[in-house]
C-alpha positions in Angstrom: 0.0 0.0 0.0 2.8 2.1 1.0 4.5 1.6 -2.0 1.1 2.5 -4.5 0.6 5.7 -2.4 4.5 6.3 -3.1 4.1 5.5 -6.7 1.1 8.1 -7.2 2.8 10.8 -5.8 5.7 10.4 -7.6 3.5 10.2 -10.9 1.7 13.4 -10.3 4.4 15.1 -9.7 5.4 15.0 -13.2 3.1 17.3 -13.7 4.5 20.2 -11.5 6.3 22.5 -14.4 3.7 22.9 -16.5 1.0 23.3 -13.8 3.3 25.9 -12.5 3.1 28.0 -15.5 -0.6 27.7 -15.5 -1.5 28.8 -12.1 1.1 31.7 -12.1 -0.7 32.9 -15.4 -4.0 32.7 -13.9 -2.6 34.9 -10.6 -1.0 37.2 -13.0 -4.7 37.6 -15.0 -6.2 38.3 -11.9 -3.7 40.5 -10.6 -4.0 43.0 -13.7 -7.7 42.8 -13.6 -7.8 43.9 -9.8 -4.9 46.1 -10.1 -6.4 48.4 -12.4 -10.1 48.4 -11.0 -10.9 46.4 -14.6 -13.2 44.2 -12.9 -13.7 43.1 -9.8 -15.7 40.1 -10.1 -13.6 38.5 -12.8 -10.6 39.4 -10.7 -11.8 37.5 -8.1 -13.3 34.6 -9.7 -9.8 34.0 -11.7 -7.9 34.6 -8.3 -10.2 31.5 -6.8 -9.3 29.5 -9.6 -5.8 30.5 -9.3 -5.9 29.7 -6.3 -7.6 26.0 -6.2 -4.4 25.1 -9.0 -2.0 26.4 -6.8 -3.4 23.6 -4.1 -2.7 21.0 -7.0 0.5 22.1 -7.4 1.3 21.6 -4.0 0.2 18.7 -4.1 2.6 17.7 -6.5 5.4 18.8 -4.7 4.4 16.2 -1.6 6.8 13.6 -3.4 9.8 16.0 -3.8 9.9 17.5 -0.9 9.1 15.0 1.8 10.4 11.5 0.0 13.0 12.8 -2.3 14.4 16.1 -0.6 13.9 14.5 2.5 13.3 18.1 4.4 11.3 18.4 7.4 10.4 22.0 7.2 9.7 22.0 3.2 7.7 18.8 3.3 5.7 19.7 6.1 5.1 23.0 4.5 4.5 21.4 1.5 1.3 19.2 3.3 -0.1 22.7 4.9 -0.1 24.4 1.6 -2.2 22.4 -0.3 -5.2 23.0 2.5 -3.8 26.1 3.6 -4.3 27.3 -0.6 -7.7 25.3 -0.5 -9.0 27.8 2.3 -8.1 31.2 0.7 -9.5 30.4 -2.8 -12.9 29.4 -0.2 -12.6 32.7 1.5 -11.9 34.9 -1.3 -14.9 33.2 -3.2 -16.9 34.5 0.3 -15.9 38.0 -0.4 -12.5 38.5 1.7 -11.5 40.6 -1.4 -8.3 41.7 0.6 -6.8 38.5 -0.2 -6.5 39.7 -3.5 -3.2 41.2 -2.6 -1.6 38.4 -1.2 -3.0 37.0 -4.9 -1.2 39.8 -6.4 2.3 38.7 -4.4 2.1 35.0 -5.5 1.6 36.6 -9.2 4.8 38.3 -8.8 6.6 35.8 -6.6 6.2 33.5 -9.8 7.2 35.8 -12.7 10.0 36.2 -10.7 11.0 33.1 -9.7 10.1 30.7 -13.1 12.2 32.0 -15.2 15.1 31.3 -13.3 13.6 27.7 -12.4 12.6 27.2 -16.2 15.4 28.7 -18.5 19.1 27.5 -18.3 20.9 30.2 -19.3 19.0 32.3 -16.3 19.9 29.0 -14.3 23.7 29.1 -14.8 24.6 32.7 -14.4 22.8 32.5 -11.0 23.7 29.5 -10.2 27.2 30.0 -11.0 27.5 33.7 -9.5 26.7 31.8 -6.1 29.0 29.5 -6.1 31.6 31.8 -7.1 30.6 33.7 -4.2 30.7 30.3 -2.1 34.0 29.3 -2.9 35.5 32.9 -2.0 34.1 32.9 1.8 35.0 29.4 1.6 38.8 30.3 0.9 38.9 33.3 3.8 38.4 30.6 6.1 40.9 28.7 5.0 39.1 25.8 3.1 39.9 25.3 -0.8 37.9 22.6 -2.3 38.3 21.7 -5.7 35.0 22.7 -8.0 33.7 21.2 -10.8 30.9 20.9 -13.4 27.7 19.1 -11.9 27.5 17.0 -14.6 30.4 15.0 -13.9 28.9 14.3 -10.6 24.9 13.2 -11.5 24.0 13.0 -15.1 20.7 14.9 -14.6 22.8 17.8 -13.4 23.6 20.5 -16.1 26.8 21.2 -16.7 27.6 24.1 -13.9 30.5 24.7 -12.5 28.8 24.3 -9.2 30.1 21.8 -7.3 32.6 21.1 -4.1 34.3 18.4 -3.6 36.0 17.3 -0.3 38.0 14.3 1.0 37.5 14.1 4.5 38.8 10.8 5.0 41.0 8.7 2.5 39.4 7.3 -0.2 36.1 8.6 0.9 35.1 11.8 -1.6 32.3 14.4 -0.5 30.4 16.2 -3.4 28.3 19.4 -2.6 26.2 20.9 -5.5 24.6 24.1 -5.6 21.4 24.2 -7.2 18.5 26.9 -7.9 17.0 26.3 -4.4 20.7 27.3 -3.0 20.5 30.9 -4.6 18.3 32.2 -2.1 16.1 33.3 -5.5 12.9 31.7 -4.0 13.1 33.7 -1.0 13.6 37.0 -2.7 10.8 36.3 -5.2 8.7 36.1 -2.2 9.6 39.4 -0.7 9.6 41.2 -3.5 6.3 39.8 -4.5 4.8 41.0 -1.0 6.5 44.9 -1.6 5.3 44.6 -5.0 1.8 43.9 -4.5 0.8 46.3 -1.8 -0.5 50.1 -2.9 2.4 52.3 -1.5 4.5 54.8 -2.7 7.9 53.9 -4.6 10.4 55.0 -2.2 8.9 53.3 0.3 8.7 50.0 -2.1 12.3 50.8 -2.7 14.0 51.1 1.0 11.6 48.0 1.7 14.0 46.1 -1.2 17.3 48.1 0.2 16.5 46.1 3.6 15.4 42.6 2.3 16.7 41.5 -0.9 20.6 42.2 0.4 20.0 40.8 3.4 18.5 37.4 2.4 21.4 37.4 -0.5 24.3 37.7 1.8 22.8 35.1 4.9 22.7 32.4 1.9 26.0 32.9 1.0 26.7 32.1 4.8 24.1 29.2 4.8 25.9 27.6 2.0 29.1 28.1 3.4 27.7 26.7 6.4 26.3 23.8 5.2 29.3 23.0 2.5 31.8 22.7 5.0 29.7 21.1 7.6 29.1 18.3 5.2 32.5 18.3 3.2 34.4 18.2 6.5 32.1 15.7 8.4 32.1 18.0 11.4 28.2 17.2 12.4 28.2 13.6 12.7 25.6 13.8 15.4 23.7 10.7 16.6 24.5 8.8 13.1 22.1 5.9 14.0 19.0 7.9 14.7 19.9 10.7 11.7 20.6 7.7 9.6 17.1 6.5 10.8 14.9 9.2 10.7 16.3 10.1 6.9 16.2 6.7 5.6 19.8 6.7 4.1 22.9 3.9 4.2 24.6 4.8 7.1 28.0 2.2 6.2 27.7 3.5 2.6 27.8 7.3 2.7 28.5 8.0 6.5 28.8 12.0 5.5 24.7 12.1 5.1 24.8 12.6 8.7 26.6 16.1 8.8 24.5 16.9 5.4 21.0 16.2 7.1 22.4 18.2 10.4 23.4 21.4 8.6 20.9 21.3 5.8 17.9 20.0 6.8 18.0 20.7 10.7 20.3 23.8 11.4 19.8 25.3 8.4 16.3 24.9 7.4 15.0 25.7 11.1 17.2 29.0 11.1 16.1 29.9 7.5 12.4 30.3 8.9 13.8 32.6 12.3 15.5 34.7 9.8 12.4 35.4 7.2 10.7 36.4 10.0 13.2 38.9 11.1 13.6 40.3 7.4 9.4 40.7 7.4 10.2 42.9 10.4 12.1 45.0 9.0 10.2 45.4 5.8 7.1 46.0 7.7 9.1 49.0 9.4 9.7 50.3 6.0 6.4 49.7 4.6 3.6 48.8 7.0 1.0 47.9 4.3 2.3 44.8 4.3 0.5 44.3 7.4 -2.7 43.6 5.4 -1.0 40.3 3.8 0.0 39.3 7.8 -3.5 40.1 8.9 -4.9 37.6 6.3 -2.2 34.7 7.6 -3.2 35.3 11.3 -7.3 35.1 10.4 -6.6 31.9 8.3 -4.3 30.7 11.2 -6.5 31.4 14.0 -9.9 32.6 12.9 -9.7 36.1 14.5 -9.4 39.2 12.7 -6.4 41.5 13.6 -6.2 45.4 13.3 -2.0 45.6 13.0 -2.0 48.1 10.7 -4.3 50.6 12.9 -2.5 50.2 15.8 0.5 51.0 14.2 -1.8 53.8 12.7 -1.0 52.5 8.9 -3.0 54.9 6.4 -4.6 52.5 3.8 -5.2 54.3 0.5 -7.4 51.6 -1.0 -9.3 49.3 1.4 -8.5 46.4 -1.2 -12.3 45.1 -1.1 -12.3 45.7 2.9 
């Protein structure tokens, strides 16, 4: 049984790319329509459609994340979302027209993000750039690992020069690859979707970017470097039996998993989410009004409505359907 459930979610995920396209061109319909008061009704009813795909598309994801990834934090975010997306397109279809911004944010958040998830040529100078990066606070610390093309590591890889490689024991080679998720790209798509979406003036828009888009660039430059020589140097081998365990991986065959699964998936994953929340901070201090996207997230969370935004005395120039 296990195995057939396995098997289906493996299958459907196949499907993710081009349902990815699809929903992000339905949010973007929307998002014009609503953005320049074209029509309101339409606006919605595309969002709630937009919205009901986006669930499927999560639910495509369940496989990759949880079985394949192996993450804890993206594969249980992964199960919440498809729900979580169920729930907004049922309370935007109600009339909560203010979710129409956060509709407006995930429109953005995927015209920014796709391309460089889609096209290869976006792919490699990003990809590339970061490792780059990588490998230079990599050497101020005193650690010089060879790098070389992905490709000649997995066959699926492109051929990037994107990849570490470490002997921490003889005969006994460590390879760590950055990818598109290791650019830090899908967490700048999401704030620059949120500044993007909200009605507020540019400057404001702008210093919001100045103090979030830096920010989350440099700390995953520091997260790779973290995790690269965490893994490459076996310096986490923490409870091997239970790590081996819990991620379902051959501890006698590739004993470095453990360090990998430590700084990756543990450390780094855990302090990834205490850091977005600190940069929303300090993009809300630059521009409040994305309060009204928080306000949303705490009703859905908890089924209360919250007034942030008046008692930080936030002017709203267009209620947004409120």
């Amino acid at each position: 049984m296990q195995e057939t459930v396995l098997g289906a979610l493996a299958w459907v995920g196949q499907f993710s790319d081009p349902l990815a396209w699809l929903v992000i061109a339905a949010f973007g319909t929307g998002a014009v329509l609503d953005w320049y008061d074209w029509h309101r009704d339409a606006a919605r009813t595309i969002s709630v459609a937009a919205w009901v795909l986006f669930a499927l598309f999560w639910f495509t994801q369940i496989h990759h994340f949880a079985f394949v990834q192996k993450s804890i934090v993206e594969g249980i975010g992964t199960l919440v979302a498809v729900p979580a997306s169920l729930y907004v397109a049922l309370l935007l279809h109600r009339g909560r027209d203010s979710l129409l911004v956060l509709s407006r944010a995930v429109a953005v958040m995927g015209a920014v993000f796709l391309p460089f998830e889609a096209i290869l040529v976006l792919q490699e100078l990003l990809i590339e750039a970061v490792t780059r990066q990588t490998e230079f606070l990599m050497g101020l610390l005193g650690y010089h690992p060879e790098v070389i093309p992905g490709s000649e590591v997995k066959a699926e890889y492109e051929a990037f020069r994107n990849t570490f490689v470490f002997y921490p024991e003889e005969n006994y080679r460590i390879t760590y690859t950055i990818i598109i998720a290791c650019t830090g790209i899908g967490s700048m798509a999401i704030f620059v979707g949120l500044i993007a979406a909200v009605r507020a003036p540019l400057n404001r828009k702008l210093r919001a970017l100045a103090v979030s888009i830096p920010v989350i660039y440099a700390l995953n430059l520091v997260r790779n470097v973290f995790i690269g020589l965490s893994f490459g140097t076996m310096k986490m081998q923490l409870v091997p039996e239970a790590t081996a365990s819990l991620f379902a991986f051959d501890l006698a065959a590739d004993p470095g998993l453990v360090s990998y699964y430590w700084a990756d998936r543990i450390i780094a994953q855990s302090a990834s989410v205490v850091a977005l929340v600190a940069i929303t901070w300090l993009v809300v201090r630059e521009l409040p009004e994305v309060l009204i996207v928080i306000e949303d997230l705490l009703y859905m969370a908890t089924g209360s409505e919250y007034d942030l935004r008046g008692a930080l005395g936030v002017p709203v120039a267009r209620a947004d359907g409120e």
